[in-house]
N, C-alpha and C positions, 0 to 999 in steps of 0.2 A: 457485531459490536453493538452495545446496546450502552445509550448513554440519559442519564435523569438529571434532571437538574433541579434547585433546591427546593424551587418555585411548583414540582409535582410533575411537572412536564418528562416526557423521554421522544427516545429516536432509535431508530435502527440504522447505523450509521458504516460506512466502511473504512477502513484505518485511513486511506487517502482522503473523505472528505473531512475525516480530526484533523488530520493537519492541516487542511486549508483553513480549518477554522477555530485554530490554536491559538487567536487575540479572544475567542467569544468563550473559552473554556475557564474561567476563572470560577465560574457558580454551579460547574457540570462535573458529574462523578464518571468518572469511563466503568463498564464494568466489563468484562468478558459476557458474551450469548451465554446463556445458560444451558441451550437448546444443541444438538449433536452440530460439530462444524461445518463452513461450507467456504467455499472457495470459487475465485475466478482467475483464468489465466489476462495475460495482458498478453499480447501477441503483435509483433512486425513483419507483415507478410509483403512478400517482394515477386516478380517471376526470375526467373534463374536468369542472371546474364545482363538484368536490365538496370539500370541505375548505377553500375560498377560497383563501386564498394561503402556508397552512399548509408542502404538498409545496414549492413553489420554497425558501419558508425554511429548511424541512431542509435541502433541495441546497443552497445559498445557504450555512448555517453549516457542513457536509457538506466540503462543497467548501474551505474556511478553514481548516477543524482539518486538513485533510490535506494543504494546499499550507504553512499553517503551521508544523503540529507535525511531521508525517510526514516531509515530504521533506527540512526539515533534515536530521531523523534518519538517513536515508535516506543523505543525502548524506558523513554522518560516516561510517557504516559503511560503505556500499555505496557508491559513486559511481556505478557502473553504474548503479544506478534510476534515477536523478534523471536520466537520457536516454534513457528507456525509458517514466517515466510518461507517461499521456499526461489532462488533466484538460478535459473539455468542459465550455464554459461556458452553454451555451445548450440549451432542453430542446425536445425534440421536440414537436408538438402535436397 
């Protein structure tokens, strides 16, 4: 993500920390990397057995607040995300 702002300044920035900082984006242009894509997983790793069904429910709400709140977000600024994320629903065992 790479974002400029009017003033000459830029950043190299990750869609999650635009949205933390979606009051300061009034005088910032978003634009897509120009450069080949890259990507990070987010991960909830648990041992088998332990915390009952605590870990899915994290991923479970996890996964709502980010297909909810995020990708709209997402979708107003950036368009490009919203064809980029990718959100797995099913957890390894």
């Amino acid at each position: 993500m790479h974002a400029e702002t009017h003033a000459g300044g830029w950043a190299l920035l990750p869609a999650t920390s635009i949205a933390r900082s979606i009051s300061h984006l009034s005088a910032t242009e978003l634009r897509r990397f120009p450069g080949p894509a890259f990507s990070r997983p987010i991960s909830i790793v648990a041992r088998a057995g332990e915390l009952g069904p605590l870990p899915a429910k994290v991923a479970d709400v996890s996964r709502a607040i980010f297909r909810d709140v995020y990708m709209p977000m997402f979708g107003e600024l950036m368009p490009w995300v919203t064809r980029e994320v990718r959100l797995h629903l099913t957890m390894a065992s």
